[in-house]
PDB file with SEQRES, HELIX, SHEET and CRYST1 records, atoms N, CA, C and O in Angstrom:
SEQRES   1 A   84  UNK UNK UNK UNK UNK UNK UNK UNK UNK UNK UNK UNK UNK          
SEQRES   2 A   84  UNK UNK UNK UNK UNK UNK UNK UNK UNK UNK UNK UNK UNK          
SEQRES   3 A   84  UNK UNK UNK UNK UNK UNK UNK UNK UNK UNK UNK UNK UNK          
SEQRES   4 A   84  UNK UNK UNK UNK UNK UNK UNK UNK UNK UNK UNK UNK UNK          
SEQRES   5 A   84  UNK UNK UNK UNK UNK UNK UNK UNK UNK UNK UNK UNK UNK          
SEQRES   6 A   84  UNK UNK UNK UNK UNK UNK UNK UNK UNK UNK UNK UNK UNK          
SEQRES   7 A   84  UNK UNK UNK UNK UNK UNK                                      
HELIX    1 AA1 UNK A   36  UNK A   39  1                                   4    
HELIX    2 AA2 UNK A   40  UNK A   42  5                                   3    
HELIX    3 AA3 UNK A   45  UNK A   48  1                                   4    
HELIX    4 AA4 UNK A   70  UNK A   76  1                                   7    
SHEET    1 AA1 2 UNK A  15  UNK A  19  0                                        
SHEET    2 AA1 2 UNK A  25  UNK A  29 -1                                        
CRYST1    1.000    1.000    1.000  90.00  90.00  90.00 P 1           1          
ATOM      1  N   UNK A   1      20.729   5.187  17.085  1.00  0.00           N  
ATOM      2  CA  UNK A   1      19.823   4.138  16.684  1.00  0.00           C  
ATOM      3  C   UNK A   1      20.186   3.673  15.271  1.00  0.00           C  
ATOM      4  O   UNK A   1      20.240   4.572  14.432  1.00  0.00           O  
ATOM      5  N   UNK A   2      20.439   2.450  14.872  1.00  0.00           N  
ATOM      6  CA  UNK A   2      20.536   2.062  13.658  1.00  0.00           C  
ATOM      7  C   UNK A   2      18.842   1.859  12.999  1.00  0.00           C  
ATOM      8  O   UNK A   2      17.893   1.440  13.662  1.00  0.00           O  
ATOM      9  N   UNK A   3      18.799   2.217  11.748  1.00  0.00           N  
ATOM     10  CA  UNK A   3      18.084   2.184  10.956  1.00  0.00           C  
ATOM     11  C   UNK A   3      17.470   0.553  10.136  1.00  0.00           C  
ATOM     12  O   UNK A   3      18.153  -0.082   9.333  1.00  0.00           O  
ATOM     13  N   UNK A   4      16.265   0.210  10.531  1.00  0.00           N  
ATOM     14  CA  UNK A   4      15.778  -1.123  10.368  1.00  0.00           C  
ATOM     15  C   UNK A   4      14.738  -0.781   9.991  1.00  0.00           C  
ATOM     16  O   UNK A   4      13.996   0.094  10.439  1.00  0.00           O  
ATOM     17  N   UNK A   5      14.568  -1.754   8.759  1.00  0.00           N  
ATOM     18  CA  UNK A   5      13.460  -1.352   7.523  1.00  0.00           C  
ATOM     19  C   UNK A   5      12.180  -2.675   8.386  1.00  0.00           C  
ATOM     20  O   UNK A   5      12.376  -3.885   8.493  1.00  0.00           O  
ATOM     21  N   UNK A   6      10.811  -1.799   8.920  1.00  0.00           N  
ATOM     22  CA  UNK A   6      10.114  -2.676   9.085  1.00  0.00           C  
ATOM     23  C   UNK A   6       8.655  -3.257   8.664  1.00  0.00           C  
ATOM     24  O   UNK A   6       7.720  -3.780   9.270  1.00  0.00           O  
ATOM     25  N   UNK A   7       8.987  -2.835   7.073  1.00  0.00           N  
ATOM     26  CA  UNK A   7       8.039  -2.997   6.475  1.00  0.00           C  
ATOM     27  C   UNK A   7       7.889  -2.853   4.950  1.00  0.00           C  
ATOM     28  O   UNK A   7       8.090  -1.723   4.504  1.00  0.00           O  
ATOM     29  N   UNK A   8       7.608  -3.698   4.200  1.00  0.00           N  
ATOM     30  CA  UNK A   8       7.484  -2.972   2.438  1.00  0.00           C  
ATOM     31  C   UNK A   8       6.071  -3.038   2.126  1.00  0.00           C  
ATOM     32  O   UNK A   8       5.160  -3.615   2.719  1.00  0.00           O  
ATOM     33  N   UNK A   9       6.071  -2.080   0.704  1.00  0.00           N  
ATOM     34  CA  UNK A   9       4.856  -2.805   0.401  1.00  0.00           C  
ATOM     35  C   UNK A   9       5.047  -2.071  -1.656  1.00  0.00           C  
ATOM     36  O   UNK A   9       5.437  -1.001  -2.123  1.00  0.00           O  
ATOM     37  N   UNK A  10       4.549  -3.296  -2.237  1.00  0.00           N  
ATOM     38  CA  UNK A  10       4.900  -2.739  -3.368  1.00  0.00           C  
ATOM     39  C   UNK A  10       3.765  -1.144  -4.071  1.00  0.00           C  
ATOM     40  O   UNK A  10       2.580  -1.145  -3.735  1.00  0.00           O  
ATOM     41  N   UNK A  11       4.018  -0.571  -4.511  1.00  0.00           N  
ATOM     42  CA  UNK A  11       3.365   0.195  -5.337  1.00  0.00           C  
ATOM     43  C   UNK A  11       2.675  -0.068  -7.099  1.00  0.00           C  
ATOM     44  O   UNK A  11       1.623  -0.451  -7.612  1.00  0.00           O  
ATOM     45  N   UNK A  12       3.909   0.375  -7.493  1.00  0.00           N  
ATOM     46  CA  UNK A  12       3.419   0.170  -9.075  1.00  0.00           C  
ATOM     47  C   UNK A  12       4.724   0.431  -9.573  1.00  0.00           C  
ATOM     48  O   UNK A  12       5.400   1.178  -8.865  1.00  0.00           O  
ATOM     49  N   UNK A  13       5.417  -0.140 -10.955  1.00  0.00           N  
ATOM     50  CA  UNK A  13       6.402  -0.069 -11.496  1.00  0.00           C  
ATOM     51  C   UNK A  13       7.917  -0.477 -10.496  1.00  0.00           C  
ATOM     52  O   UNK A  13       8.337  -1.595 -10.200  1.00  0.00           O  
ATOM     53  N   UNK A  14       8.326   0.497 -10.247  1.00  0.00           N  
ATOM     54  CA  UNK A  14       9.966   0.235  -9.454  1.00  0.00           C  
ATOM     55  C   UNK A  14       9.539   0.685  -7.921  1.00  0.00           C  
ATOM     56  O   UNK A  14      10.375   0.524  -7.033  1.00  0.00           O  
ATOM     57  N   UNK A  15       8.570   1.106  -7.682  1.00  0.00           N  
ATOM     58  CA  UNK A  15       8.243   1.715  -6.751  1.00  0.00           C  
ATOM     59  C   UNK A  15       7.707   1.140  -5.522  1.00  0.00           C  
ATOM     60  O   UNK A  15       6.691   0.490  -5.770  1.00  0.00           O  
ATOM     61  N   UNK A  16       8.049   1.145  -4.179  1.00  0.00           N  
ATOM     62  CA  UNK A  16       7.631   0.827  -2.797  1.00  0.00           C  
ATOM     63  C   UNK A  16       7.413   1.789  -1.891  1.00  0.00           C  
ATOM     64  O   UNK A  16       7.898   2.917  -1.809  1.00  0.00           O  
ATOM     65  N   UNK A  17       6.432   1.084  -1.042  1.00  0.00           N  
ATOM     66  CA  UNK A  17       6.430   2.106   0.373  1.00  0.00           C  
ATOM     67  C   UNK A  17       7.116   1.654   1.508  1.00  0.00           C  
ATOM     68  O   UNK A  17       6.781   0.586   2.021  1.00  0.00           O  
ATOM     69  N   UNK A  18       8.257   2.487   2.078  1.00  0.00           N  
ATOM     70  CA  UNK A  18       8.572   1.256   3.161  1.00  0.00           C  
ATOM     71  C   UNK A  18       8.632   2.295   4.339  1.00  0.00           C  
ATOM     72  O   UNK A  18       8.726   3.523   4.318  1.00  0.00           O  
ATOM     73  N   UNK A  19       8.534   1.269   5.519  1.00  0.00           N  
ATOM     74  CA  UNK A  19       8.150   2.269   6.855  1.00  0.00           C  
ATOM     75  C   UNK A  19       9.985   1.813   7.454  1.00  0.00           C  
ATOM     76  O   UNK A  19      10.818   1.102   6.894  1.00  0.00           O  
ATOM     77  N   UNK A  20      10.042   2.342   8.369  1.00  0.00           N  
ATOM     78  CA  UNK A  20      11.342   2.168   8.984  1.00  0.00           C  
ATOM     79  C   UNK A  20      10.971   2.192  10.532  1.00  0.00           C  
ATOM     80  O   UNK A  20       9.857   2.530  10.931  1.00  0.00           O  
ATOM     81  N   UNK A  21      12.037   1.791  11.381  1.00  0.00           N  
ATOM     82  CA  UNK A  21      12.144   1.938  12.967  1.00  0.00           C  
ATOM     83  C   UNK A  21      11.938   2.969  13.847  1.00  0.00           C  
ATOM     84  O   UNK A  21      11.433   2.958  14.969  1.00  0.00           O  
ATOM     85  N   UNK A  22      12.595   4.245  12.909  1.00  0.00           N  
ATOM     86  CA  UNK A  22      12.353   5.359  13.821  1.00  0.00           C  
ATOM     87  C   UNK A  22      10.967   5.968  13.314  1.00  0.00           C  
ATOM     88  O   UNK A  22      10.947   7.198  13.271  1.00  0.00           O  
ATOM     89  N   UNK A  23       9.648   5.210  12.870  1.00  0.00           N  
ATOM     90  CA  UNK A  23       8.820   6.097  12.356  1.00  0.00           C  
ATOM     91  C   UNK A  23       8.496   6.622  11.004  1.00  0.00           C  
ATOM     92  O   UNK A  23       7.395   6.918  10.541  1.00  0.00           O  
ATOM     93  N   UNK A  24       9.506   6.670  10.542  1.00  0.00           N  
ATOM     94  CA  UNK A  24       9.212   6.953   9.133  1.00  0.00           C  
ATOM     95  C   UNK A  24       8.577   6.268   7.789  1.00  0.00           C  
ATOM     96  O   UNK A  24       8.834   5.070   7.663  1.00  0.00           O  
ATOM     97  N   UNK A  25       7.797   6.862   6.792  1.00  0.00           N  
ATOM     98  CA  UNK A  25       7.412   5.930   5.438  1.00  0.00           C  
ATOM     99  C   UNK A  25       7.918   6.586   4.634  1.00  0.00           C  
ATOM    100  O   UNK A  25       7.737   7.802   4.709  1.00  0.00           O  
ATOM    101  N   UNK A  26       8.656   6.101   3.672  1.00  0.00           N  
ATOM    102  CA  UNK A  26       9.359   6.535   2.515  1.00  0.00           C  
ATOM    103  C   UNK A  26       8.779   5.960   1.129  1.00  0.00           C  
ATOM    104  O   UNK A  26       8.597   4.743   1.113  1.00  0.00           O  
ATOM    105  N   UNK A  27       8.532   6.530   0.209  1.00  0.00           N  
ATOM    106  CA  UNK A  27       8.351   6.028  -1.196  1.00  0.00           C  
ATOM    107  C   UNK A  27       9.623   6.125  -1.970  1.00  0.00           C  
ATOM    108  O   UNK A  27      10.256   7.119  -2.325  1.00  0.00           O  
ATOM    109  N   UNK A  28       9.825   4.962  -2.129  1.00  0.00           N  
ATOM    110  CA  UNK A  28      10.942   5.023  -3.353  1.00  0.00           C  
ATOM    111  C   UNK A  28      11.258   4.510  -4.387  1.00  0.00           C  
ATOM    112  O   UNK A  28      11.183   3.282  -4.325  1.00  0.00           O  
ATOM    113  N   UNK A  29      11.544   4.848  -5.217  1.00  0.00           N  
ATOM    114  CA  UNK A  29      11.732   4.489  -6.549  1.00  0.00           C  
ATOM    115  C   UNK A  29      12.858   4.155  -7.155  1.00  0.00           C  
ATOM    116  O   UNK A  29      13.772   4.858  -7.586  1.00  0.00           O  
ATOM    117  N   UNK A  30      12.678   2.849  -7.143  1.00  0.00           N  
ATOM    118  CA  UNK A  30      14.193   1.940  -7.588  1.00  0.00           C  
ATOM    119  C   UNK A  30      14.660   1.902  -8.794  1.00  0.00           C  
ATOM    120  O   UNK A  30      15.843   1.581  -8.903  1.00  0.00           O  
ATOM    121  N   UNK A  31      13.841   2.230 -10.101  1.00  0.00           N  
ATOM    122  CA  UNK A  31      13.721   1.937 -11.386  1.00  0.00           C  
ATOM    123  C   UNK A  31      15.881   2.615 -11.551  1.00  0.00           C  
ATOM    124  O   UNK A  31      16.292   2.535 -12.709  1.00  0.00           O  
ATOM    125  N   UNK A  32      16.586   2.975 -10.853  1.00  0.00           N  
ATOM    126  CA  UNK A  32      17.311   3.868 -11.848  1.00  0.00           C  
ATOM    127  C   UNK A  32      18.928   3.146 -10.875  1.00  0.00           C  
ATOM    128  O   UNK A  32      20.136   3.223 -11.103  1.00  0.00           O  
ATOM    129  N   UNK A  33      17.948   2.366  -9.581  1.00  0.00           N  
ATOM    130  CA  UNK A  33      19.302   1.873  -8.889  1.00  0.00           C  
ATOM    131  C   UNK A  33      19.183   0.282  -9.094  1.00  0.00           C  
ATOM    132  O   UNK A  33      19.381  -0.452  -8.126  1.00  0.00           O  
ATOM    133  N   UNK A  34      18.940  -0.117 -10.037  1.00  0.00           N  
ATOM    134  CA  UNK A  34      18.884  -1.789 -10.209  1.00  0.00           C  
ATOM    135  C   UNK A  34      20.251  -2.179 -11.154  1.00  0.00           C  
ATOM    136  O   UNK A  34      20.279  -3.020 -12.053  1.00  0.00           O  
ATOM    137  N   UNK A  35      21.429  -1.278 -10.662  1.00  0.00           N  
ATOM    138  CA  UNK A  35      23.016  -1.697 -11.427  1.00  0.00           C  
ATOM    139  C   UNK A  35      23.532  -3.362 -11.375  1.00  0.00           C  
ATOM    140  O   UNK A  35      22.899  -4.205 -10.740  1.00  0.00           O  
ATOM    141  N   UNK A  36      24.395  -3.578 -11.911  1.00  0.00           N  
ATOM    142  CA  UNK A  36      25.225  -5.194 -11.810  1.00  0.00           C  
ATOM    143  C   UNK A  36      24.518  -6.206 -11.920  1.00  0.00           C  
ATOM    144  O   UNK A  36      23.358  -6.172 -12.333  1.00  0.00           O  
ATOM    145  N   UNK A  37      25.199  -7.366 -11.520  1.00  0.00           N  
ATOM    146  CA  UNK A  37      24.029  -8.787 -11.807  1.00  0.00           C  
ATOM    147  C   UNK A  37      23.399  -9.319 -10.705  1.00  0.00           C  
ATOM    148  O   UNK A  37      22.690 -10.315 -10.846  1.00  0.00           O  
ATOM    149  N   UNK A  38      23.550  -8.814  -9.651  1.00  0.00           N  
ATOM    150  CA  UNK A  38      22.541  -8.860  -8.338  1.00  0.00           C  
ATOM    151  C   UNK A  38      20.998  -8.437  -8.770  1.00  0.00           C  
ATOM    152  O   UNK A  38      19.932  -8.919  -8.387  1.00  0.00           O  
ATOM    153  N   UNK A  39      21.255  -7.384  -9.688  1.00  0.00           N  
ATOM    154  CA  UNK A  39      19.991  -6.595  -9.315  1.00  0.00           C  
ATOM    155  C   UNK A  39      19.149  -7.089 -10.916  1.00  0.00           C  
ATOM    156  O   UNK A  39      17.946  -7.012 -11.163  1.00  0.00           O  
ATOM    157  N   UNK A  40      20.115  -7.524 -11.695  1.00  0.00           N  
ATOM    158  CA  UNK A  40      19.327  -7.774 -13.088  1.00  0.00           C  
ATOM    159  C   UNK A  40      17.937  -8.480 -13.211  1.00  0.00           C  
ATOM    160  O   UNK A  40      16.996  -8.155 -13.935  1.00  0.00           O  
ATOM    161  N   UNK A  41      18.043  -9.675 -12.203  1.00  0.00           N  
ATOM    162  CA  UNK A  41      17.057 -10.370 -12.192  1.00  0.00           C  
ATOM    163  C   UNK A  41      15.421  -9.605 -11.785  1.00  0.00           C  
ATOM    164  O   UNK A  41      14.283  -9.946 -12.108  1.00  0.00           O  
ATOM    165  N   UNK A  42      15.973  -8.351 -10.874  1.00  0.00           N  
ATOM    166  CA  UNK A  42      14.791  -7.260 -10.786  1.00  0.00           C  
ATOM    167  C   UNK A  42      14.027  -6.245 -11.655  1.00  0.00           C  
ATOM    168  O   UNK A  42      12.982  -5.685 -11.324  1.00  0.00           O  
ATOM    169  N   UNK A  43      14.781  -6.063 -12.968  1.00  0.00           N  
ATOM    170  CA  UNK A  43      14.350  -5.641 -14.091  1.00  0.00           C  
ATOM    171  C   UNK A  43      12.733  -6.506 -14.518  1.00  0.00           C  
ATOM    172  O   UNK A  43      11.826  -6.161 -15.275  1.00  0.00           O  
ATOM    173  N   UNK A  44      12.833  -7.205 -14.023  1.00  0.00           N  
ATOM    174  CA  UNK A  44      11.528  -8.281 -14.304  1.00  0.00           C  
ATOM    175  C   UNK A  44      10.563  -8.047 -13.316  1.00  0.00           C  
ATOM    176  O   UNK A  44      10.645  -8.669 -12.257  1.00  0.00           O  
ATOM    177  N   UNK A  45       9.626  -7.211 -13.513  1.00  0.00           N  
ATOM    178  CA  UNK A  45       8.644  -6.461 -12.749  1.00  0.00           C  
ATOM    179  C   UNK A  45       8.318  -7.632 -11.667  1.00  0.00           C  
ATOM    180  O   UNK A  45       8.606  -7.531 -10.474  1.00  0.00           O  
ATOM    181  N   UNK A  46       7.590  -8.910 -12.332  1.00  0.00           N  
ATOM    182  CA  UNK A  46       6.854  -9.569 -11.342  1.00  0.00           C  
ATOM    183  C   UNK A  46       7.909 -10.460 -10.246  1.00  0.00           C  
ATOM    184  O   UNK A  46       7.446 -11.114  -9.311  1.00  0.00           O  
ATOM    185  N   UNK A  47       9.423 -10.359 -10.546  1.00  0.00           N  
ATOM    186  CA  UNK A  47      10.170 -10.433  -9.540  1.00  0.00           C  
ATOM    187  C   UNK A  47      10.812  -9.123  -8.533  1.00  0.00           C  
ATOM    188  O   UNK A  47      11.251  -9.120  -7.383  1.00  0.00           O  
ATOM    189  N   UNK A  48      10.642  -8.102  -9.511  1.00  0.00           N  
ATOM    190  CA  UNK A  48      10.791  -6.725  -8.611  1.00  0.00           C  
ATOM    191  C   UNK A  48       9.505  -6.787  -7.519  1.00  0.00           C  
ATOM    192  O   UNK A  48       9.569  -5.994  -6.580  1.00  0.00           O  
ATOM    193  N   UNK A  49       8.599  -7.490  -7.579  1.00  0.00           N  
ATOM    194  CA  UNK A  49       7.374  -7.374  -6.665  1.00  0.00           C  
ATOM    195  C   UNK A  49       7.565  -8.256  -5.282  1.00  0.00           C  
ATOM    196  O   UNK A  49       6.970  -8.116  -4.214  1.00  0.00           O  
ATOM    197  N   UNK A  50       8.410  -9.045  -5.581  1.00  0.00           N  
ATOM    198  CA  UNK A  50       8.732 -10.422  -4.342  1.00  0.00           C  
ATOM    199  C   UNK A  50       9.792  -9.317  -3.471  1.00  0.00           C  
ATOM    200  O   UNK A  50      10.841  -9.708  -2.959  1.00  0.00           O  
ATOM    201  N   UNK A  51       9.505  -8.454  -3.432  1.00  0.00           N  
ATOM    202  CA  UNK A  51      10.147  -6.939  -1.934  1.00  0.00           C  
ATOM    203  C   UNK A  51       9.932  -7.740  -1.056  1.00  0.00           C  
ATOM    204  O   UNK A  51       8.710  -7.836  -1.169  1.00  0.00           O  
ATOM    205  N   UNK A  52      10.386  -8.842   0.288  1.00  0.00           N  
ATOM    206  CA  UNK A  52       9.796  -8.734   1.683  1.00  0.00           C  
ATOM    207  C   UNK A  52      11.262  -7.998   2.590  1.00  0.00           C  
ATOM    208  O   UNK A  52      12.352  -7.670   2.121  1.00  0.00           O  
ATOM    209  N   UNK A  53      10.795  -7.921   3.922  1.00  0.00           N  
ATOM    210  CA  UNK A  53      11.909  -7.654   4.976  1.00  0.00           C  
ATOM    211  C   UNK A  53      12.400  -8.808   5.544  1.00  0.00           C  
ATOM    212  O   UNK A  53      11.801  -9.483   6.381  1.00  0.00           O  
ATOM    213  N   UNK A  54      13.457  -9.027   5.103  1.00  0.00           N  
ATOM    214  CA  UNK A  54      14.488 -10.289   5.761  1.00  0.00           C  
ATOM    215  C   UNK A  54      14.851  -9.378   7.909  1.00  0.00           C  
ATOM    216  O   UNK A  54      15.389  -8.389   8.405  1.00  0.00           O  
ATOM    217  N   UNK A  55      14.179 -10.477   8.298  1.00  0.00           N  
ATOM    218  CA  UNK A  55      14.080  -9.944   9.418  1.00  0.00           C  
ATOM    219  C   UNK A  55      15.854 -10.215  10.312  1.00  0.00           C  
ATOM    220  O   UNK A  55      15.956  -9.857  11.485  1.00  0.00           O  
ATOM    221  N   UNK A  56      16.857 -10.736   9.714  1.00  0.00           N  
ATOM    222  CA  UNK A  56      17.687 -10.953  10.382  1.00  0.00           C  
ATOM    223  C   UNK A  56      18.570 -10.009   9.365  1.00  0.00           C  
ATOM    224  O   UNK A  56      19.726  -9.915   9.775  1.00  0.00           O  
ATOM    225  N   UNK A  57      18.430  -9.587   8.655  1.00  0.00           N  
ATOM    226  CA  UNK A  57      19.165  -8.143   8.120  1.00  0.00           C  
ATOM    227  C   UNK A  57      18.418  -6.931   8.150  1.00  0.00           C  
ATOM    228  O   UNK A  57      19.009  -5.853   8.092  1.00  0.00           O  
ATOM    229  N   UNK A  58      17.334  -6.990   8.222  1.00  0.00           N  
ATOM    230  CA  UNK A  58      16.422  -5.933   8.973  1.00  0.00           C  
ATOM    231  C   UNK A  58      16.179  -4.509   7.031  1.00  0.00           C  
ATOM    232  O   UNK A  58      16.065  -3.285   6.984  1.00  0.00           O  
ATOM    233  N   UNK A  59      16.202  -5.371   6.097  1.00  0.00           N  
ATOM    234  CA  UNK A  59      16.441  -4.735   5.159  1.00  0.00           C  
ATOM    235  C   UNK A  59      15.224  -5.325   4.377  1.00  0.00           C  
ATOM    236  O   UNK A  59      14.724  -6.409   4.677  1.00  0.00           O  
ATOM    237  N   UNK A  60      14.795  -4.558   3.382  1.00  0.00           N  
ATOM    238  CA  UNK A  60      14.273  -5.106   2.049  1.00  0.00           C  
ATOM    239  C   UNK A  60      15.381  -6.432   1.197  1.00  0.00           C  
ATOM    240  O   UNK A  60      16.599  -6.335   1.047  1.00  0.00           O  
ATOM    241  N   UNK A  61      14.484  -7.612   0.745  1.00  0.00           N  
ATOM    242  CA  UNK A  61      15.512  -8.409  -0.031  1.00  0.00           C  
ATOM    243  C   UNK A  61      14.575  -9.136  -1.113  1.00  0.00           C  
ATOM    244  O   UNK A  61      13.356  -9.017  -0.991  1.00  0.00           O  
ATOM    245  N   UNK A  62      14.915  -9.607  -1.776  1.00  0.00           N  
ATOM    246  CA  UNK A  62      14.634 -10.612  -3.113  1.00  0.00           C  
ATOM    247  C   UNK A  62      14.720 -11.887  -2.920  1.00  0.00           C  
ATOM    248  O   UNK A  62      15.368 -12.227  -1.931  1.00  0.00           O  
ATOM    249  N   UNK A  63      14.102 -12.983  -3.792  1.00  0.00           N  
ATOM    250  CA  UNK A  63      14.245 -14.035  -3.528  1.00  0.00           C  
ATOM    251  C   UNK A  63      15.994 -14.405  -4.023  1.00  0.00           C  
ATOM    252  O   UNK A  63      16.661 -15.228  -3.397  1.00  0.00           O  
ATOM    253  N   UNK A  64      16.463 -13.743  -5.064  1.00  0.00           N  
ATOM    254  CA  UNK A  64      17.844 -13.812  -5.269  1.00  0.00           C  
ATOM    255  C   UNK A  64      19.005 -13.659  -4.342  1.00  0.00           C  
ATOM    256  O   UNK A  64      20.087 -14.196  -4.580  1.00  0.00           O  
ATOM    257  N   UNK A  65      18.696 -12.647  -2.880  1.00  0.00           N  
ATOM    258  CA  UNK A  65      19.442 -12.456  -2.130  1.00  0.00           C  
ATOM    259  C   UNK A  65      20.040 -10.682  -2.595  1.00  0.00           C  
ATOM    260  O   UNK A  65      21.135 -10.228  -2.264  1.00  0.00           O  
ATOM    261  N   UNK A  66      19.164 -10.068  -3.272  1.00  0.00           N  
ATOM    262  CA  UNK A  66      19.624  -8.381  -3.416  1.00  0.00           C  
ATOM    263  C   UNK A  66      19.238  -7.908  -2.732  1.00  0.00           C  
ATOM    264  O   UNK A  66      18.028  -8.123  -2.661  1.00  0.00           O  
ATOM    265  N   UNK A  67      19.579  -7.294  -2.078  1.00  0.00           N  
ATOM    266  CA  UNK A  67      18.970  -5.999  -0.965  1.00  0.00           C  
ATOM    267  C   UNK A  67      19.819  -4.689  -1.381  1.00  0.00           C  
ATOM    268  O   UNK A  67      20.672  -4.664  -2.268  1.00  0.00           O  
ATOM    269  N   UNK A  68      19.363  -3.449  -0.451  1.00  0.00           N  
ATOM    270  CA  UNK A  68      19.639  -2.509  -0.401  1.00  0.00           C  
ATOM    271  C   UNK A  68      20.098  -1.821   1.108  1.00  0.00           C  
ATOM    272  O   UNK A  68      19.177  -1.752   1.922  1.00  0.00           O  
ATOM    273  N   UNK A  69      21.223  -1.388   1.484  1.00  0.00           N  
ATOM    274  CA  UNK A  69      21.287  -0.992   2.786  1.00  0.00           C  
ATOM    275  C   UNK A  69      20.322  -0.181   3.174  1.00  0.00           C  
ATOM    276  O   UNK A  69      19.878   0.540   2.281  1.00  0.00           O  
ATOM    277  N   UNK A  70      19.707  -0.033   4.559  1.00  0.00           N  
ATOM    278  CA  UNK A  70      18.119   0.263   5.143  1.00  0.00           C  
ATOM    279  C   UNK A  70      19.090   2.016   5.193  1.00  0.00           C  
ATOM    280  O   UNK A  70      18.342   2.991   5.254  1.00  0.00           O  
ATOM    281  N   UNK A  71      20.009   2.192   5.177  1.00  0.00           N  
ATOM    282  CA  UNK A  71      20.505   3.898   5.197  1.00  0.00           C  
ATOM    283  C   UNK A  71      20.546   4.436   3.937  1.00  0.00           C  
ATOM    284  O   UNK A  71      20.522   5.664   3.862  1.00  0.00           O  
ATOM    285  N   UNK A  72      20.603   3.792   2.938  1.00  0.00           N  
ATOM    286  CA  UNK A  72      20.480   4.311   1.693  1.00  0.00           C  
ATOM    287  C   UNK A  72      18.987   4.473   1.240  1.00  0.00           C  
ATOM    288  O   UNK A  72      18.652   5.441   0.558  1.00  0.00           O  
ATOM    289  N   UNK A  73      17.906   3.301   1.715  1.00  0.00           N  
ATOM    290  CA  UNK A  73      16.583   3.909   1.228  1.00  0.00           C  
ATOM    291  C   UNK A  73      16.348   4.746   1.870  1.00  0.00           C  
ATOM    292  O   UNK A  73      15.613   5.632   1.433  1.00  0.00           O  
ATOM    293  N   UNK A  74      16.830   4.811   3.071  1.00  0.00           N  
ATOM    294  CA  UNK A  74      16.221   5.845   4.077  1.00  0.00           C  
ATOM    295  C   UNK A  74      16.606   7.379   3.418  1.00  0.00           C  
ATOM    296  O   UNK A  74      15.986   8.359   3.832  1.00  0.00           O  
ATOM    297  N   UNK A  75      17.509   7.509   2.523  1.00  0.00           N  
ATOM    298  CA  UNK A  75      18.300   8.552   2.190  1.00  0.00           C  
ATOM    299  C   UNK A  75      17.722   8.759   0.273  1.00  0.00           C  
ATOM    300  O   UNK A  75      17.657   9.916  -0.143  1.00  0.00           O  
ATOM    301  N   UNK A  76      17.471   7.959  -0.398  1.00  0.00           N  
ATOM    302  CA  UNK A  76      16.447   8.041  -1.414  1.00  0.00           C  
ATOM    303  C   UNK A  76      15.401   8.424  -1.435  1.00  0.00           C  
ATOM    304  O   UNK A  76      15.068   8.981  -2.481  1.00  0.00           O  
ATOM    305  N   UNK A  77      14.702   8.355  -0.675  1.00  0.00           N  
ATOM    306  CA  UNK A  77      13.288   7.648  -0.236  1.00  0.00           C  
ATOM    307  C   UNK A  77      12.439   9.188  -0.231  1.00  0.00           C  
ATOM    308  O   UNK A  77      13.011  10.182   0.219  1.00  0.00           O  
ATOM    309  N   UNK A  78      11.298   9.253  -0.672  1.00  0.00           N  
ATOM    310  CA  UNK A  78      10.357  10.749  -0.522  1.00  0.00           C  
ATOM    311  C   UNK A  78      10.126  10.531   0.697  1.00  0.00           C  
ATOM    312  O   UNK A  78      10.395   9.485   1.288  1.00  0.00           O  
ATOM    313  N   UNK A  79       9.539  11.636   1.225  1.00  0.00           N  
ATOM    314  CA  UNK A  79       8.708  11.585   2.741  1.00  0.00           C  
ATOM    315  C   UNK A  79       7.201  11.292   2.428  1.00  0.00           C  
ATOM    316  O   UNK A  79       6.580  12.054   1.688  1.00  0.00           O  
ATOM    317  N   UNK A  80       6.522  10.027   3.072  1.00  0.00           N  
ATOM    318  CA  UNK A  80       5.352   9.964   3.408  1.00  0.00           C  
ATOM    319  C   UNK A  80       4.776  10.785   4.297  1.00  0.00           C  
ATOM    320  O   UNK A  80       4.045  11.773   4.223  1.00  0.00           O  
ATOM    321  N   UNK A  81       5.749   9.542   5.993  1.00  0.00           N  
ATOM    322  CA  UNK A  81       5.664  10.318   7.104  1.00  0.00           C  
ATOM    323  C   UNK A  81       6.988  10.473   7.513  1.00  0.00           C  
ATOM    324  O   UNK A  81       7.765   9.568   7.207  1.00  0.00           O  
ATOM    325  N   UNK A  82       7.505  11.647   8.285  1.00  0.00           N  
ATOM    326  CA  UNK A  82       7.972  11.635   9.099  1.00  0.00           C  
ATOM    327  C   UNK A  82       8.654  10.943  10.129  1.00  0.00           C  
ATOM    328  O   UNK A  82       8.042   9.926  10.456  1.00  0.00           O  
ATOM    329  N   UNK A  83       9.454  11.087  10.608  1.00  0.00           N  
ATOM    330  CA  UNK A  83       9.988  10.132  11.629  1.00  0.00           C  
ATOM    331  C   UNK A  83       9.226  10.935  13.176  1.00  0.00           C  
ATOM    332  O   UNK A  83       8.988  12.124  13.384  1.00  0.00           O  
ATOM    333  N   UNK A  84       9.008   9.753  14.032  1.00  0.00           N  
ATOM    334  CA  UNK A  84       7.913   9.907  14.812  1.00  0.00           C  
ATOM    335  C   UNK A  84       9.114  10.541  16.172  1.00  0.00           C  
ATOM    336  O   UNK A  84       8.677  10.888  17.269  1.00  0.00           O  
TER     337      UNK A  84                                                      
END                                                                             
């Protein structure tokens, strides 16, 4: 099964909750992976907040076009829940 992010939701600071395909919610905390000039524009909290799921990459993205591969948050990410 490939891994498809289907859901965000912001928290507070760098931080989101995101659920995934197979079940799972992950909290994660981006504050330390916002490298290069893709991601600069996210240093700016109230644009770090514009998180939705681009449903045809199945990922978290920005209005800039940054995302993150849905296997790497999945692999950051604390455990909420479980994968079902």
């Amino acid at each position: 099964m490939f891994l498809h992010v289907t859901e965000v939701r912001y928290l507070e600071g760098y931080r989101l909750e995101v659920s995934f395909n197979d079940g799972s919610i992950k909290e994660l905390d981006l504050v330390n992976e916002l490298h290069g000039e893709v991601f600069k524009p996210l240093k700016n909290i109230e644009t770090f907040k514009q998180a939705t799921v681009n449903e045809e990459t199945n990922t978290i993205e920005w209005p800039n076009g940054a995302d993150f591969a849905p296997e790497f948050l999945h692999e950051i990410g604390r455990d909420i829940r479980q994968p079902i």
